[in-house]
N, CA, C and O atoms as CSV, one atom per row, in Angstrom:
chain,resi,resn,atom,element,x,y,z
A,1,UNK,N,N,-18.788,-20.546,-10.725
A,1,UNK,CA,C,-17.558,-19.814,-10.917
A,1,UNK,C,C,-17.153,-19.137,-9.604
A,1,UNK,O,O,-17.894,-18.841,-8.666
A,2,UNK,N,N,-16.247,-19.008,-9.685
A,2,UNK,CA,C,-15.276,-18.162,-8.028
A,2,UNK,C,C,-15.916,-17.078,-8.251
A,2,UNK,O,O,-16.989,-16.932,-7.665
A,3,UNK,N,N,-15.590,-16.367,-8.864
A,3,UNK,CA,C,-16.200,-14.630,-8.439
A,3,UNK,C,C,-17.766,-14.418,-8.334
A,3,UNK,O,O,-18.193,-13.393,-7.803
A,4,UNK,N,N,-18.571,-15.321,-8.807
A,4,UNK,CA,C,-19.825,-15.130,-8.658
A,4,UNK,C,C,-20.418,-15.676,-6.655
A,4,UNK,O,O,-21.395,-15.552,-5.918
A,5,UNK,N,N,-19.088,-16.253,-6.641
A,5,UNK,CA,C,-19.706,-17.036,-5.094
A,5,UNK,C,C,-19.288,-15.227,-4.268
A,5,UNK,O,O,-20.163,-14.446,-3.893
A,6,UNK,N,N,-18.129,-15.026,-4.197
A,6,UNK,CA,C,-17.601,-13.802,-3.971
A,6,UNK,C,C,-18.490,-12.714,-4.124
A,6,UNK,O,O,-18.363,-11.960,-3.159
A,7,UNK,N,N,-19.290,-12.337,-4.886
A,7,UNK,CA,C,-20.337,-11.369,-5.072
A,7,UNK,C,C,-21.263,-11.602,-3.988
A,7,UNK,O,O,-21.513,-10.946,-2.977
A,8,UNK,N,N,-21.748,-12.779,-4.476
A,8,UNK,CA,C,-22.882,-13.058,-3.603
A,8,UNK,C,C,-22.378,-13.433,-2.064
A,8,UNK,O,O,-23.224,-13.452,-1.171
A,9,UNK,N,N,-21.392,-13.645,-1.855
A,9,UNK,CA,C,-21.163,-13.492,-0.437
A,9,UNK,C,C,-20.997,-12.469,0.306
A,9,UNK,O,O,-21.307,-12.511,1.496
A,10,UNK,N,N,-20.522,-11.466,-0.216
A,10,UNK,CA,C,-20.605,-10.039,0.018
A,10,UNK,C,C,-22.014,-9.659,0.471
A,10,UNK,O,O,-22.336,-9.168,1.553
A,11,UNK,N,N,-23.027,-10.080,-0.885
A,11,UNK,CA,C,-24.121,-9.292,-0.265
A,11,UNK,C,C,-24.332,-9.845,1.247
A,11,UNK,O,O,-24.254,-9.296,2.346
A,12,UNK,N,N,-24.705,-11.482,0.736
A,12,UNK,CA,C,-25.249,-11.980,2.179
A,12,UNK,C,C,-24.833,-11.546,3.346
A,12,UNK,O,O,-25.597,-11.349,4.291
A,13,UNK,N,N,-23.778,-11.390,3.373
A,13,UNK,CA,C,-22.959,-10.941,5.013
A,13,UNK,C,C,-23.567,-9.669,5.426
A,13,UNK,O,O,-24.163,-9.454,6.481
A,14,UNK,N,N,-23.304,-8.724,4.306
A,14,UNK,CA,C,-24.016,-6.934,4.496
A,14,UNK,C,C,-25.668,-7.637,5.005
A,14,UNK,O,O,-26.089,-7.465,6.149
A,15,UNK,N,N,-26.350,-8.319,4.083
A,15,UNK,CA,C,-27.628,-8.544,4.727
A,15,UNK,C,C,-27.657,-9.100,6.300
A,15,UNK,O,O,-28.401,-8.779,7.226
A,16,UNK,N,N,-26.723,-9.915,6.251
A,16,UNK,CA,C,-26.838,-10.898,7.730
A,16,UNK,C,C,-26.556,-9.433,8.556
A,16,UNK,O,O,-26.647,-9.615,9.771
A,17,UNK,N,N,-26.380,-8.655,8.353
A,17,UNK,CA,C,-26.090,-7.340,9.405
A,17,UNK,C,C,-26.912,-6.241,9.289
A,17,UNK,O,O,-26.505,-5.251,9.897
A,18,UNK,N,N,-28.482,-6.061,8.377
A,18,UNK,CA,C,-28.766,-5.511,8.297
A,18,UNK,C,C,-28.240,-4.175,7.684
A,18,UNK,O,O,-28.847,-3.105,7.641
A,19,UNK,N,N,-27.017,-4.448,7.230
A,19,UNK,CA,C,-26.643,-2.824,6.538
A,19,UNK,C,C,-27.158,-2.895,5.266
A,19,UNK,O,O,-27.590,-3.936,4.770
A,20,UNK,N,N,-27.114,-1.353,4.479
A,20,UNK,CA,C,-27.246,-1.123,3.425
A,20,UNK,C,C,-25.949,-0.831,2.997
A,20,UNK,O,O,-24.943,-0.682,3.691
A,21,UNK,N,N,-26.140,-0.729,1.121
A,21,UNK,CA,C,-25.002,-0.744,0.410
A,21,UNK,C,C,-24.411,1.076,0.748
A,21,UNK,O,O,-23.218,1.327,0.574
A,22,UNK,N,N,-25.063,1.827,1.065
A,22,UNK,CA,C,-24.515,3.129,1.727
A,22,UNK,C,C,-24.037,2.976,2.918
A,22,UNK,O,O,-23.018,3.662,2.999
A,23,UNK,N,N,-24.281,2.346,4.031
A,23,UNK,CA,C,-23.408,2.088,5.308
A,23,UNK,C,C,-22.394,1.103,5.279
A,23,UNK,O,O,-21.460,0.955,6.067
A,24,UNK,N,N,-22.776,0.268,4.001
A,24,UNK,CA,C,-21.245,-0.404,4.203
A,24,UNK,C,C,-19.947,0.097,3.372
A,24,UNK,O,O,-18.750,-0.189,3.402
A,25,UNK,N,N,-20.835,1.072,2.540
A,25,UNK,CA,C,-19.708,1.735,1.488
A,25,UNK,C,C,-18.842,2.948,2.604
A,25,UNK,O,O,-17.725,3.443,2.452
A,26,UNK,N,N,-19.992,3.194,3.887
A,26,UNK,CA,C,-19.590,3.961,4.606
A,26,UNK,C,C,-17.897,3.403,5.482
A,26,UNK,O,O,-16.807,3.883,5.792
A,27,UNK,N,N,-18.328,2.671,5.523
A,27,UNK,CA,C,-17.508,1.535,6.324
A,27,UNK,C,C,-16.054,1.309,5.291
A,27,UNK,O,O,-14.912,1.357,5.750
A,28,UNK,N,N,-16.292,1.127,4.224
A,28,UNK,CA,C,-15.073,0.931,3.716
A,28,UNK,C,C,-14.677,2.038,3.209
A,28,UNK,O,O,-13.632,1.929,2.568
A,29,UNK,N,N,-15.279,3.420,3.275
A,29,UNK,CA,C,-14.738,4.635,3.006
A,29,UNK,C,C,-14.619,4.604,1.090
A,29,UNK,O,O,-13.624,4.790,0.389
A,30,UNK,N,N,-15.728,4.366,0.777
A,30,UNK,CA,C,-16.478,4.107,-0.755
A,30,UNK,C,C,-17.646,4.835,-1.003
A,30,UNK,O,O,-18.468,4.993,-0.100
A,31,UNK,N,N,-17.826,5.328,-2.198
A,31,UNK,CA,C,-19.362,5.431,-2.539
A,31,UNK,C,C,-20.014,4.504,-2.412
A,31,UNK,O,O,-19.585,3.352,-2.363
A,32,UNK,N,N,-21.644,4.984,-2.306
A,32,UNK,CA,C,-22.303,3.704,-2.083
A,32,UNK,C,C,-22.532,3.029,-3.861
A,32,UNK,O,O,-23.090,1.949,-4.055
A,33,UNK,N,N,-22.184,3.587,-4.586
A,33,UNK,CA,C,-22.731,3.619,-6.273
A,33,UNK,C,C,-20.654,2.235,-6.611
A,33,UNK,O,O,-20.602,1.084,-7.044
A,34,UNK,N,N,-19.878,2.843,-6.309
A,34,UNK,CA,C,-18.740,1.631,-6.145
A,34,UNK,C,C,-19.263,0.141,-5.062
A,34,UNK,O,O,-19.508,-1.023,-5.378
A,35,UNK,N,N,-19.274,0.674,-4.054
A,35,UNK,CA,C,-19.609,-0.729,-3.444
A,35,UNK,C,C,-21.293,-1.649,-4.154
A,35,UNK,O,O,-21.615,-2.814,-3.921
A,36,UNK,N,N,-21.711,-1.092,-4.623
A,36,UNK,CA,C,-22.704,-1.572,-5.259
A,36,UNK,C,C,-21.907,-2.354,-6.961
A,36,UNK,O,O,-22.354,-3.243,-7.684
A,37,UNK,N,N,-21.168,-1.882,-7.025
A,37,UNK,CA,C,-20.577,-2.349,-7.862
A,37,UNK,C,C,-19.413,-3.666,-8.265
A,37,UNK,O,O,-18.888,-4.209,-9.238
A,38,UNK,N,N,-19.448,-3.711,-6.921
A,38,UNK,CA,C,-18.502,-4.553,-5.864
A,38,UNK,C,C,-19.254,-5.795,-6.495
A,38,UNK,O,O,-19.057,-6.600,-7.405
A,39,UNK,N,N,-20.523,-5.446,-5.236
A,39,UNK,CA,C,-21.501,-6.602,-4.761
A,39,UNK,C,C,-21.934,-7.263,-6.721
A,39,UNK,O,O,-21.993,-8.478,-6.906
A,40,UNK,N,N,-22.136,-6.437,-7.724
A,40,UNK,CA,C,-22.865,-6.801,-9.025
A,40,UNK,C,C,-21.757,-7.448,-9.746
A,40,UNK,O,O,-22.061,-8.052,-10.775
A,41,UNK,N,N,-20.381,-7.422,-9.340
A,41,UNK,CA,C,-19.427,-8.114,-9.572
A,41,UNK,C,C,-19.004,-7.072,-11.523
A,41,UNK,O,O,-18.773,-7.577,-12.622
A,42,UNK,N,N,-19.062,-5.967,-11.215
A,42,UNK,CA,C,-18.911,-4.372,-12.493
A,42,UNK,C,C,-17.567,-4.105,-12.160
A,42,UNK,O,O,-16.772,-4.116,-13.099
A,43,UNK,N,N,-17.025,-3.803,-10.731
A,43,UNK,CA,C,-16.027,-3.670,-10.476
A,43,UNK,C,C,-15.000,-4.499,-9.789
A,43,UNK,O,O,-15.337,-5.141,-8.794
A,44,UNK,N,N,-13.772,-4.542,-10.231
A,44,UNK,CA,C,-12.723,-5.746,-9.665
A,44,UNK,C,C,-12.887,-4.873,-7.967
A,44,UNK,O,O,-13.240,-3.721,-7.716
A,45,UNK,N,N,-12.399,-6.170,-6.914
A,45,UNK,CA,C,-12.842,-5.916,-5.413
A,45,UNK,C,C,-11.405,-5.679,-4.872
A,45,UNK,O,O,-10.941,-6.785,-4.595
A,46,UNK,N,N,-10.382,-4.551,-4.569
A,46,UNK,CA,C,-9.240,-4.062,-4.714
A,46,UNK,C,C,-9.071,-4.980,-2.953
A,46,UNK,O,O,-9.721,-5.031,-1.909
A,47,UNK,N,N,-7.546,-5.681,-3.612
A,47,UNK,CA,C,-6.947,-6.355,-2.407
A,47,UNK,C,C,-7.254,-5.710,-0.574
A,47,UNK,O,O,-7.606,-6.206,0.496
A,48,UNK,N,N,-6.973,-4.742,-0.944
A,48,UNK,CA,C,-6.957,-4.369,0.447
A,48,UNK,C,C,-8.575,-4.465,1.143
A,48,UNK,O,O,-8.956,-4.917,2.223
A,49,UNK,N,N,-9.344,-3.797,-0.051
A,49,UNK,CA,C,-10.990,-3.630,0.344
A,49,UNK,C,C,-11.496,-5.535,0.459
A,49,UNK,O,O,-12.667,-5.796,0.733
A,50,UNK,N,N,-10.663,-6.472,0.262
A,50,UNK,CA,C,-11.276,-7.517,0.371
A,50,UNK,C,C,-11.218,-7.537,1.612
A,50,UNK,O,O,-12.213,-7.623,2.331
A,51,UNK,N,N,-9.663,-7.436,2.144
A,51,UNK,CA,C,-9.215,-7.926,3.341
A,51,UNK,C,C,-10.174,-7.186,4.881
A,51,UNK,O,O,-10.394,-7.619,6.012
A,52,UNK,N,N,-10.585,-5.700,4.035
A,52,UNK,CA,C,-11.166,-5.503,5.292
A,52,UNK,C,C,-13.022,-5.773,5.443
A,52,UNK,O,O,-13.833,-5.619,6.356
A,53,UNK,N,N,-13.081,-6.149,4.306
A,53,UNK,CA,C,-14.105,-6.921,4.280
A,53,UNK,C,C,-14.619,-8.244,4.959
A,53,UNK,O,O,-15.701,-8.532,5.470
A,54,UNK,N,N,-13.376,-8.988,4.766
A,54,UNK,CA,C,-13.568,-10.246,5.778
A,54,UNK,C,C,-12.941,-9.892,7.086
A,54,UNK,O,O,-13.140,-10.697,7.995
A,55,UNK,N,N,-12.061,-8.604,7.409
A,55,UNK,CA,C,-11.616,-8.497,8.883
A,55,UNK,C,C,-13.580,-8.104,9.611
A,55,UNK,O,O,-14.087,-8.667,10.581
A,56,UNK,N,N,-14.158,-7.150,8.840
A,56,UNK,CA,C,-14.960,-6.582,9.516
A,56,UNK,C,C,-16.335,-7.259,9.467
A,56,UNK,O,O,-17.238,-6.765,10.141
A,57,UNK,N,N,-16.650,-8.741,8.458
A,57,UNK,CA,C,-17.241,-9.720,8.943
A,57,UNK,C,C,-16.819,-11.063,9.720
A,57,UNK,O,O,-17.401,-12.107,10.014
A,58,UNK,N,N,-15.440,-10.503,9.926
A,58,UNK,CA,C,-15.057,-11.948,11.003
A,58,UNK,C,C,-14.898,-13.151,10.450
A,58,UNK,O,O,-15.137,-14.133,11.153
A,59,UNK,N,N,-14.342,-13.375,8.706
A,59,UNK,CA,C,-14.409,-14.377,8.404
A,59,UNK,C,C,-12.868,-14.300,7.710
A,59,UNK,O,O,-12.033,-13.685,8.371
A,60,UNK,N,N,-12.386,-14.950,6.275
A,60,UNK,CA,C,-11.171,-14.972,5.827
A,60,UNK,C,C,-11.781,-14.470,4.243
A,60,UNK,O,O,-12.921,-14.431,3.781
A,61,UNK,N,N,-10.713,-14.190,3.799
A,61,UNK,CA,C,-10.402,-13.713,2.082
A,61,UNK,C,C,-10.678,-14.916,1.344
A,61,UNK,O,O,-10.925,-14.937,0.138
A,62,UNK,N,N,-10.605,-16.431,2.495
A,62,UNK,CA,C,-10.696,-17.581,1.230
A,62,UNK,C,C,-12.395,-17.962,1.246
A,62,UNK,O,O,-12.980,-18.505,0.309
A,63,UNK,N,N,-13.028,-17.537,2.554
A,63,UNK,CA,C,-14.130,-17.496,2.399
A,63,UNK,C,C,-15.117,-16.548,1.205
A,63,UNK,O,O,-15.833,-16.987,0.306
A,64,UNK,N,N,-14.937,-15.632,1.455
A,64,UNK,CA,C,-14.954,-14.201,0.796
A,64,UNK,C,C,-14.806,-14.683,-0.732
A,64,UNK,O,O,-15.242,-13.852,-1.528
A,65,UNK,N,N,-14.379,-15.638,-1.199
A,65,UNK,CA,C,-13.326,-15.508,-2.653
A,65,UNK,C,C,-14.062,-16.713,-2.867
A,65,UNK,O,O,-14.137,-16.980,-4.066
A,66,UNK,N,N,-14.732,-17.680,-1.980
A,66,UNK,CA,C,-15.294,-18.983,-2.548
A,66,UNK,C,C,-14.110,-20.328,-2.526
A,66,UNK,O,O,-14.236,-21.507,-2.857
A,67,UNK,N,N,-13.154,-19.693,-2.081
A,67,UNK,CA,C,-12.330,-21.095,-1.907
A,67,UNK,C,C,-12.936,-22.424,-1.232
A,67,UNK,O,O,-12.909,-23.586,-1.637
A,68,UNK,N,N,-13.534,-21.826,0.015
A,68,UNK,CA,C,-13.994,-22.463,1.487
A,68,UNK,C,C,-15.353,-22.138,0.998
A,68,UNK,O,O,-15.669,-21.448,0.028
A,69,UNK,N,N,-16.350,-22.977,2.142
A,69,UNK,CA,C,-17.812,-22.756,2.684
A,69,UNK,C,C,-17.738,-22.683,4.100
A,69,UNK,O,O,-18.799,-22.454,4.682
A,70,UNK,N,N,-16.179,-22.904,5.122
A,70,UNK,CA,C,-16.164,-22.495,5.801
A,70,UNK,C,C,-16.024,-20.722,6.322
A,70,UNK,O,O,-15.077,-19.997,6.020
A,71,UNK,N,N,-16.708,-20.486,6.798
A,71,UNK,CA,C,-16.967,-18.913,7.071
A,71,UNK,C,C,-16.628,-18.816,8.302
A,71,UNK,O,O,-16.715,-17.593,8.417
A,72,UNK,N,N,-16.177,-19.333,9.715
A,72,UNK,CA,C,-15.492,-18.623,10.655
A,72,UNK,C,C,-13.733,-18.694,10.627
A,72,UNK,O,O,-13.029,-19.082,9.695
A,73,UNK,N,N,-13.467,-18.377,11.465
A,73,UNK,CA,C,-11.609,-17.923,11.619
A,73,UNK,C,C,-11.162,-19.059,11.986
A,73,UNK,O,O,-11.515,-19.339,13.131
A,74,UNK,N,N,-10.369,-20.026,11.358
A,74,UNK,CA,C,-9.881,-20.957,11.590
A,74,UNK,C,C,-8.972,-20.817,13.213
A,74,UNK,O,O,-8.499,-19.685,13.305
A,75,UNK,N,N,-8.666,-21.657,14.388
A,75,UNK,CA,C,-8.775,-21.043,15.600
A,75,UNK,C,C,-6.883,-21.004,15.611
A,75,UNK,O,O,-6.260,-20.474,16.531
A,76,UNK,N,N,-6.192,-21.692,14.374
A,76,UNK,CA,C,-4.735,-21.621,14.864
A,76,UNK,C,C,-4.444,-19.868,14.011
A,76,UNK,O,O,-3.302,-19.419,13.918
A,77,UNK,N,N,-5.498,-19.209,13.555
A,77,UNK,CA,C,-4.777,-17.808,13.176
A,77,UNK,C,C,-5.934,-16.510,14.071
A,77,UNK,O,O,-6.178,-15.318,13.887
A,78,UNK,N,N,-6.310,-17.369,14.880
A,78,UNK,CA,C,-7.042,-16.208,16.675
A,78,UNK,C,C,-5.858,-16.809,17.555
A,78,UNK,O,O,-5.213,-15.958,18.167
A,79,UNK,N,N,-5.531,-17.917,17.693
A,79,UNK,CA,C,-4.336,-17.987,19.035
A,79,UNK,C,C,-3.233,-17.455,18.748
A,79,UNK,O,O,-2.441,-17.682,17.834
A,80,UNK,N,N,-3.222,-16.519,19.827
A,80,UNK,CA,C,-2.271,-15.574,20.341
A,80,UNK,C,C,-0.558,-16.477,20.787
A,80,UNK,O,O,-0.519,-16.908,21.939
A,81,UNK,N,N,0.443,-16.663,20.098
A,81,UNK,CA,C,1.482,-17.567,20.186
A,81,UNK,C,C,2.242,-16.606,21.016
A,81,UNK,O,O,2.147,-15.387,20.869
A,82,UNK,N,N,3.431,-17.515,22.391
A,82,UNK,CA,C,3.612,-16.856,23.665
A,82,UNK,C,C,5.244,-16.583,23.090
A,82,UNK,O,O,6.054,-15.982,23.796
């Protein structure tokens, strides 16, 4: 199912960085007891808190959401257009 990939991608990323669910709740300006809630898939993951979720692992919302298994920034939305 989509939201279960979404949960669990959440955690992995916080793990791939060594944070805990209190420094990343820090990070998104959350309790750590909500963002834990996030990750257990208890609470819906509010649009904006997705977006800075994948800004601040460097990946996209379609990753994040299970659309993709691609996980870096596709390179035509990093080039800077003149």
């Amino acid at each position: 199912m989509l939201g279960d990939h979404m949960y669990q991608r959440i955690r992995d990323l916080r793990e791939d960085r060594d944070l805990t669910q209190a420094e990343m709740a820090q990070i998104l300006y959350c309790s750590q007891q909500v963002y834990s809630n996030y990750e257990l898939g208890q609470r819906d993951i509010p649009t904006k808190v997705l977006i800075s979720l994948a800004k601040y692992h460097q990946t996209t919302t379609d990753y994040l959401l299970g659309l993709t298994n691609y996980r870096g920034i596709p390179k035509e939305y990093t080039e800077k257009s003149e």
